[in-house]
N, C-alpha and C positions, 0 to 999 in steps of 0.2 A: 423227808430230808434228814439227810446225818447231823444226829444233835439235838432233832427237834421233841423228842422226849417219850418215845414207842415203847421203849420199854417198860418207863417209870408209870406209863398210861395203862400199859396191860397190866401190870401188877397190882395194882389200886385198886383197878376192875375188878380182878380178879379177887380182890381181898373183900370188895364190900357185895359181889355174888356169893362169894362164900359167906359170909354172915348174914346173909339173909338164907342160907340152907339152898342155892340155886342146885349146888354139886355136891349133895350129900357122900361122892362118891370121891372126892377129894380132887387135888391138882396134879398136874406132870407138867415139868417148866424144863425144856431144853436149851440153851443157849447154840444154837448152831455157827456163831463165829461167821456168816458169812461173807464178812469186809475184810477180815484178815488174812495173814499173806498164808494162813491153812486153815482154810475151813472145815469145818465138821460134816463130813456124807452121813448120808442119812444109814449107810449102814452101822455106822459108828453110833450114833443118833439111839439105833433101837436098843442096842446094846443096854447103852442107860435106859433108856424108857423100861425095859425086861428089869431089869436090877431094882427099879424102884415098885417094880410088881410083882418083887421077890424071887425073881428070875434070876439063879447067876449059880457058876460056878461047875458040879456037875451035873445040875437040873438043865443047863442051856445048850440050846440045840446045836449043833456042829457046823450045818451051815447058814450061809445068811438066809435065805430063800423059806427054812424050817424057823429058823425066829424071827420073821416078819411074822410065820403063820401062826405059831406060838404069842405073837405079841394081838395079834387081831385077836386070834380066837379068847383069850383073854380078857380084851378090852367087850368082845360080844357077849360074855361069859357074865360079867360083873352089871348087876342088877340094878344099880345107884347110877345115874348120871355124873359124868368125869367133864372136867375141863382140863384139856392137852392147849399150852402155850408153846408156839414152836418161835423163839426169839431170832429176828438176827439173819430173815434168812437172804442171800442172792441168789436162789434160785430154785427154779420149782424142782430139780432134780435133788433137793435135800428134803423137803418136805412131803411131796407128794405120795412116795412109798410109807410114809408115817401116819395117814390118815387112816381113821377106824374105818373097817368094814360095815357099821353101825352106824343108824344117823341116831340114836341113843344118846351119845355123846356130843361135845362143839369143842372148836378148834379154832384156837385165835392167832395169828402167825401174824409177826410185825417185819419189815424188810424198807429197804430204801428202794427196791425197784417194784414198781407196777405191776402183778402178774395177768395181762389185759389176753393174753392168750388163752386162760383157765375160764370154762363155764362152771358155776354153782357157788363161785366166789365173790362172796363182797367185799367191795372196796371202799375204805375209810379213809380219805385224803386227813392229813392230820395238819393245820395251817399254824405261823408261830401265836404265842401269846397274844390277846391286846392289850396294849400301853398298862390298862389301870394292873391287868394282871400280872403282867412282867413285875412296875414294882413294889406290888403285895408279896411277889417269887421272892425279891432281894430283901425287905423289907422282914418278912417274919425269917428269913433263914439267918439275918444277925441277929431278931428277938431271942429263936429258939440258943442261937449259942452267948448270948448274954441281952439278958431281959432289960437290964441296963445303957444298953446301946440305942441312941435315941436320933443316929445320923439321918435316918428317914424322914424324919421329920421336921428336921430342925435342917436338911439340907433338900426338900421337894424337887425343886426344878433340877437339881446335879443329880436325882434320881432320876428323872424323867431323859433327862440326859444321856447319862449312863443304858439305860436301858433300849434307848433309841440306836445307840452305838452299838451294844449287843445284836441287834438287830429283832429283838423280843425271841432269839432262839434261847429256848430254856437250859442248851448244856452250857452257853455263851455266860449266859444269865446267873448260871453257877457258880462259873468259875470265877464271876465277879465279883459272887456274894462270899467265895473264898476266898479272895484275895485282899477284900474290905475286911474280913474277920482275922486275917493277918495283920493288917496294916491298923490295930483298933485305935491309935493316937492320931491321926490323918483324918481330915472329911473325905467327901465321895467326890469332892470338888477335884482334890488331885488323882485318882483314880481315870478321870474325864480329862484331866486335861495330859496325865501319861500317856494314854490312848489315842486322844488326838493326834500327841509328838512322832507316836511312831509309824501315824498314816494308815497302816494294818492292822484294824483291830484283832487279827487272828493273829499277830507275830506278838501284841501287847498281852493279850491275854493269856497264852502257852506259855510268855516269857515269867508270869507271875505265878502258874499254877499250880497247888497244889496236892497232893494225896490221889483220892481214889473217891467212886461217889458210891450209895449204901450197897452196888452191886459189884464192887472190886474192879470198876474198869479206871481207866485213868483218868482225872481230868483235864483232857486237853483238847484244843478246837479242831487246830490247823491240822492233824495227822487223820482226822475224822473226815476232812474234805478231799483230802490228799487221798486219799484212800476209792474215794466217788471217781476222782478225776481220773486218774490211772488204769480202773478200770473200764475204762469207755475205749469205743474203737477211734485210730486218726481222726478219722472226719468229725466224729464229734466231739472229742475232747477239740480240737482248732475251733471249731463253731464256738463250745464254751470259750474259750478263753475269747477271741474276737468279741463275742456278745460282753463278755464284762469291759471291753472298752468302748460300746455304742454310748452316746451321750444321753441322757436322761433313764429315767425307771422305769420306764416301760417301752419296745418298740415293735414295728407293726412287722410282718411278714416279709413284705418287702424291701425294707428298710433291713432286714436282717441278711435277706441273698443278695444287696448289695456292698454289703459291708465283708462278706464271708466271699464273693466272686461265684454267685452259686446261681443257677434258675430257682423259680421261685419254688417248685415244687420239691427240687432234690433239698432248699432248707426247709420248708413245712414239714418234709420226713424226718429230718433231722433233730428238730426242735421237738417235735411229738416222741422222739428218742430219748431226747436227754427229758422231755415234762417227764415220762414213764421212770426215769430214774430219781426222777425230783430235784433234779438239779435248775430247771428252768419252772415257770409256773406259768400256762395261758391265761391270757385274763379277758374273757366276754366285752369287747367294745361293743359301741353303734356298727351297723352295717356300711361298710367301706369295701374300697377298691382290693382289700384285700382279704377278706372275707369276715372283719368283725372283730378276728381274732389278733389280741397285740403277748408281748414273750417279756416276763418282769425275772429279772435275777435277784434271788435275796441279796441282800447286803454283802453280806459276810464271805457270799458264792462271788460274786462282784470282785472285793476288795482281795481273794484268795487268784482270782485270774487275774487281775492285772499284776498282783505279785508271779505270777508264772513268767506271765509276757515278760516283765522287768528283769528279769534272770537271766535272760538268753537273747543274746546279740541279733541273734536271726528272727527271731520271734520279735523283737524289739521294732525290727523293720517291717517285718510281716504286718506288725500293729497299724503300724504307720500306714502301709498301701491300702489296709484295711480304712483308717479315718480317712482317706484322701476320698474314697470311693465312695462312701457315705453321705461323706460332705459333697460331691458331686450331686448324689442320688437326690437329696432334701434341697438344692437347689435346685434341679431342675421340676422336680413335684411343686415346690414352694412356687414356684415363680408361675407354672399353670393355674395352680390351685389362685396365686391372687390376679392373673387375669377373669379371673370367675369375680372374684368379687371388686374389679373394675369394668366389667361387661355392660355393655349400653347396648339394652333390645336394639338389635335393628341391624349391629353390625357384626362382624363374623362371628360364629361360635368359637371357643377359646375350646381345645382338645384336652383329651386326658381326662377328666373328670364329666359326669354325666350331668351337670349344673352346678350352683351356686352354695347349695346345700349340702350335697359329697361331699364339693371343694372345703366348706367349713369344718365340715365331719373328720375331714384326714388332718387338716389342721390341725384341729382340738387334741385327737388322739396323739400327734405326732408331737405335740407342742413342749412339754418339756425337754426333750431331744431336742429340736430345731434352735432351743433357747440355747441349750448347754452347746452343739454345735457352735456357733455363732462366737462364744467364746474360745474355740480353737485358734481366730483369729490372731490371739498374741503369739502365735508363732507364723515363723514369715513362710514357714510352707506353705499353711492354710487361708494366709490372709487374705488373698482376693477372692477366693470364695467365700469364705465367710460373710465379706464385705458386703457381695453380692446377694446372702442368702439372707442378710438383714436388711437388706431393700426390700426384697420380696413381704416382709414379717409386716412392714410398717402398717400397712391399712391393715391387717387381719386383728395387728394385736390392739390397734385402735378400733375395729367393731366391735372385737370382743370385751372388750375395757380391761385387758390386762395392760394395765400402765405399769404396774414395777416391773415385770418382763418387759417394757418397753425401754425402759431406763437404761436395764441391763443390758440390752440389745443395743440400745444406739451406744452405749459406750465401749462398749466392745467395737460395736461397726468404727467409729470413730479411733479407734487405737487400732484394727486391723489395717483402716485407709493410711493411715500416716505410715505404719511399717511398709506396707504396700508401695508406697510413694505417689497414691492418684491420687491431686489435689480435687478434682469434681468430686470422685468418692467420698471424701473426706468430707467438702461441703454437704454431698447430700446425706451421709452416716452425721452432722451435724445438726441440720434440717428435721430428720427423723426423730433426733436424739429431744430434738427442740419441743418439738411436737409431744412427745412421752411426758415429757418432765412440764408440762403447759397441764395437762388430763390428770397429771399426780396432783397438781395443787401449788410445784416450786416454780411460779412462773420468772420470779427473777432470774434464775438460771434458765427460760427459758428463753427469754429477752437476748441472756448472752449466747448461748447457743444459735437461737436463729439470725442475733447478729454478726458469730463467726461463720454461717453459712455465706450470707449474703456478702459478705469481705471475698469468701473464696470465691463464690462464683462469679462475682465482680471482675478476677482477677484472671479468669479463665476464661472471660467472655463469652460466657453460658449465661445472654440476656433472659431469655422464658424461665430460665431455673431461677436465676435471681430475681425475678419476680413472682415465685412462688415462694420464695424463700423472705420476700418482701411482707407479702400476705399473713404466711406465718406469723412473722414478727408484730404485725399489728394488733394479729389476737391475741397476742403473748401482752403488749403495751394497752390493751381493752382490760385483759385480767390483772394487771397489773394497776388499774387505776389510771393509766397515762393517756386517758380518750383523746385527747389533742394530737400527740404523736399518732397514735394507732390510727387515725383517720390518714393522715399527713402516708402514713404506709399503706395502708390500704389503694389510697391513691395513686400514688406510685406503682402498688403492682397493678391496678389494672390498666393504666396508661399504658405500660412495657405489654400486657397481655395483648390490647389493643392496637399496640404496635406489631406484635406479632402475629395477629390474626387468629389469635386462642381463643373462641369467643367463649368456648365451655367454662378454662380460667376463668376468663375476664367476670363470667357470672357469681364465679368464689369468691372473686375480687369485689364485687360490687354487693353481694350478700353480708359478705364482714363489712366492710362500712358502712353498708346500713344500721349493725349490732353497735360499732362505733359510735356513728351519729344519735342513737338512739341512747346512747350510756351519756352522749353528750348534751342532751335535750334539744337536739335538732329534728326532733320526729319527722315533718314532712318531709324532709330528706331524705330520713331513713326510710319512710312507704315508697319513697322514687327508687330507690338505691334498691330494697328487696325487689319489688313490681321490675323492676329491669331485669337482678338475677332469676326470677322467676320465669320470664320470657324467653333469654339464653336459653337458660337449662332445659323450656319444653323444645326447642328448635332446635337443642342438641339431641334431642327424645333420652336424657340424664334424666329418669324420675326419680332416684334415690337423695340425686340435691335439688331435684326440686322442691322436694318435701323440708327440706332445710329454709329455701327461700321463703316456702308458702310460711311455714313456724314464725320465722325472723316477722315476715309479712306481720302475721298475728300481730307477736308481741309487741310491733308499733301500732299496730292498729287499737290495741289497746289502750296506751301507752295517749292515744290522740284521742280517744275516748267514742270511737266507730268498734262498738260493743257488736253488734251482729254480724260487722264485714271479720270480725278480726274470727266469731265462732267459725266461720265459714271458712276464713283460711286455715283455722286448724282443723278443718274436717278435710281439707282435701291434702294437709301434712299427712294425719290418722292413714288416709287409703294410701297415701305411696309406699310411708314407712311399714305398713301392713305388707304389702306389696312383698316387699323384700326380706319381712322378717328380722325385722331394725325393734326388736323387744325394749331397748333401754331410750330409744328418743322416740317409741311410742307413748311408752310412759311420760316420757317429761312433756310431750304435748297435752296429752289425757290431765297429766296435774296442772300445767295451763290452762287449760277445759277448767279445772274444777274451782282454780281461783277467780277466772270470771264467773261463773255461778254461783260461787259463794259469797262475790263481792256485790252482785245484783240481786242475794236474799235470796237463794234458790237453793237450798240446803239437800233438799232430796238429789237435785242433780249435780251438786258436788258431791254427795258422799260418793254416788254410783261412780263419778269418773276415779274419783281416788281409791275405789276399789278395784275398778278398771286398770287403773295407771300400777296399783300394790303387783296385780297378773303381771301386767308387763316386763316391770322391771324383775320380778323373781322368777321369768322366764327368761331374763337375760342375764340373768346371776347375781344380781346388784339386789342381795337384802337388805342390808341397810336403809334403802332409797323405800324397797319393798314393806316395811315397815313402818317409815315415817308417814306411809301415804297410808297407813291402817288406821293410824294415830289420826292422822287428819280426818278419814273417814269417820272413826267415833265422835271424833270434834263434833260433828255433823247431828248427832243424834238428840 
């Protein structure tokens, strides 16, 4: 990529092979220019090379054809091992007449495009800085120009900052470290938050740059990008610019031909176009429906195309049909992918995804996209899809335990439904929203959430929704301490379930009141209340809540002091949530498990499950949890 530091890499190289005697035979370093608007041909190229082999004047051959041969037979002539640097280049027809006839010598050539055509060439992808290096880069380039400059450290995180804004490209990285050595009375803190204000950090940092860097080029960002994009043909420069308004950092294949109006193959050619120019970068996913492979824009390349788009009327709109199409695309994947994970063996197979597993796989991958999508909602273009694309999110991002992506999702979903004007929408982007913020911890606002659901769909006479939205609300009033209400709701929704003939609900319904009852110290109740949803759910053949029931089962069983009924009901939780690959309320059964064995003096068999339950949960991302069961496992010892 332009910027990311090939030249300053080859030269270094080049400086510490030479002292250690690699090239007793010295260097040749040509800058071949080839990003700018004249580049240097290779016949021009030899010219120098000859000159700096004492070649020049009326010793030099008349034609080029006679000083190529002149310049070989020279380089085969000379006894010593040489290193020829060819800087800079775009294209093989500048370098390739400059290679020695001789494999004697090595040849280090830096370029911003891929040359995948060439055999006997290695290729050195060169990727930007990491965090801590970026800023050591900012960090010693104020030491070196005042020893006394002590911002680095006395302002860390506005460095960390800064350098994340850079996007860790080292010309970026520069020119920030010049424009902090300008500004020597200022912390880093206003440097970050200039850059913020002007949205572009390629317009904030050209706007501040100064001089030239130790190789006489200029320091500046945006002309270095400008330069990448321009030369691309139509089709890919429109791809670039489209991709830097897909939402999230990274997206898949297909997610990319829909957003561009392309098959999927004509953008996979496309995309492998601009990766060879370095403008895009693949990035190795899981195996998915689109072959694995997802397309990340740096930053910087990002934040320089939507400034394109933003400049032209046409292109503005372009933008738009592009988001529209997108956001179509991710809802109707999202909403397959979460029939997969609402699927009850038994009844039809849900299309598009090859199981329940893929379905999770495209999820994951796609998932910061689908988030940032969802947010397009505050405009009224996009809002009923969006609305729609955060119903689909709800149970995925509740398996997966991203609760703050939930938050952000129902609150988006809830502000697209109001723009929108659908009162159910609303309720159920409410419902959702209720449910996220219950999983984060903030159940008070979860109380009010699921009680402006159940107002709306009260109000819409959507009795089955308001009483799902009833249900909600009880385990919001459980978590919240208010066991009297929350039973008082739970009963209500499965009354209305029961009215409706839902008997699947009615099992949700009658499972949380049992959690109720049993926070209430109504135990035998609560064994009636689980033992019923447990019967629902096997006659719905729903094993994923049945393993919920059987758990709840347990924990009363417990709780009433039937020690061996209650192991047994968590062993038949263990096989469902097994079943489906439920890693995180594997776990929390397993550590169930380990505190009746530890409570009945059985220490070997609680360390084992809380070693058990540590797998589980760090198989379902939850270290934290995966930890404290390490901790208890030692307890044990």
């Amino acid at each position: 990529m332009g910027g990311i530091g090939k030249t300053a890499l080859a030269v270094e190289t080049a400086h510490q092979a030479c002292s250690q005697d690699w090239f007793p035979g010295g260097t040749l370093f040509v800058d071949l220019r080839g990003y700018d608007d004249d580049p240097v041909t290779a016949d021009q190229a030899v010219l120098a090379l000859l000159d700096a082999l004492g070649v020049s004047g009326p010793d030099l051959p008349a034609s080029a054809v006679r000083q190529y041969d002149a310049y070989r037979r020279l380089l085969a002539e000379r006894r010593h091992r040489m290193l020829l640097i060819l800087d800079n280049a775009s294209d093989p027809a500048q370098f390739l007449p400059l290679l020695p006839g001789t494999d004697r010598h090595r040849v280090l050539i830096t370029s911003r495009d891929r040359p995948d055509s060439l055999t006997g060439v290695r290729l050195i992808d060169l990727e930007t800085l990491p965090p801590d290096d970026s800023a050591a880069l900012i960090a010693r380039a104020l030491h070196d120009a005042d020893d006394r400059d002590d911002r680095p450290s006395r302002e860390p995180d506005a460095l960390r900052e800064l350098t994340s804004l850079c996007g860790h490209l080292p010309l970026a990285l520069q020119i920030a470290a010049a424009m902090l050595r300008r500004r020597r009375t200022r912390g880093i803190a206003s440097l970050v938050t200039e850059i913020k204000q002007a949205g572009d950090p390629t317009v904030a940092l050209d706007h501040g740059t100064l001089g030239t860097d130790q190789y006489g080029r200029s320091l500046v960002l945006r002309p270095v990008l400008e330069t990448s994009y321009h030369r691309l043909p139509p089709d890919q420069a429109r791809l670039l610019r489209l991709l830097a308004l897909a939402p999230g950092t990274e997206t898949g294949t297909e997610a990319v031909a829909a957003l561009a109006d392309l098959g999927t193959e004509a953008a996979a050619s496309l995309l492998e176009h601009l990766a060879a120019a370095c403008l895009v970068k693949p990035v190795r996913a899981d195996e998915g429906p689109d072959g694995g492979v997802r397309w990340r824009l740096h930053d910087l390349v990002r934040a320089f195309g939507v400034g394109v788009v933003a400049g032209d009327a046409g292109r503005v709109e372009e933008g738009e049909a592009a988001r529209g199409r997108v956001l179509d695309f991710y809802v109707g994947w999202a909403d397959a992918a979460d029939d997969w994970l609402r699927w009850l063996p038994g009844s039809g197979m849900p299309g598009r995804f090859g199981g329940r597993g893929e379905a999770l796989g495209w999820l994951d991958g796609e998932r910061s996209g689908l988030v940032a999508a969802v947010g397009w909602g505050e405009r009224e273009r996009f809002a009923g899809a969006a609305v729609r694309l955060a119903a689909c999110l709800g149970q995925y991002l509740a398996w997966r335990r991203y609760f703050d992506d939930g938050v952000v999702v129902g609150r988006a979903a809830v502000e697209g439904a109001r723009r929108f004007g659908d009162r159910t929408d609303e309720a159920t982007a409410w419902n959702n929203l209720g449910l996220a913020l219950r999983w984060a911890g903030r159940v008070e606002e979860a109380v009010e959430a699921h009680t402006r659901s159940y107002d709306l769909y009260q109000a819409a006479g959507e009795r089955r929704r308001e009483a799902t939205a009833w249900n909600n609300l009880g385990s919001a009033l459980t978590e919240a301490g208010r066991v009297e209400e929350a039973v008082e709701a739970h009963t209500r929704a499965r009354d209305l379930h029961q009215a409706a003939g839902d008997h699947n609900r009615e099992a949700l319904a009658w499972n949380n009141l049992g959690l109720s009852l049993r926070r209430a110290g109504r135990v035998e109740e609560a064994i009636k209340a689980h033992t019923r949803a447990r019967d629902l759910h096997q006659a719905a053949g729903d094993r994923h809540r049945e393993a919920r029931a059987w758990h709840g089962l347990g924990l009363s069983l417990v709780k009433a002091g039937r020690v061996e009924e209650a192991v047994e009901g968590f062993g038949r939780a263990l096989e469902c949530y097994r079943e489906f690959e439920d890693w995180y309320w594997t776990g929390q059964v397993l550590h169930n498990l380990a505190v009746v064995h530890a409570d009945a003096d059985r220490p070997a068999e609680a360390r084992t499950c809380w070693l058990r339950a540590a797998d589980a949960y760090t198989r379902a991302g939850d270290t934290a949890e995966a930890d404290r069961a390490r901790t208890r496992a030692e307890d044990q010892e």
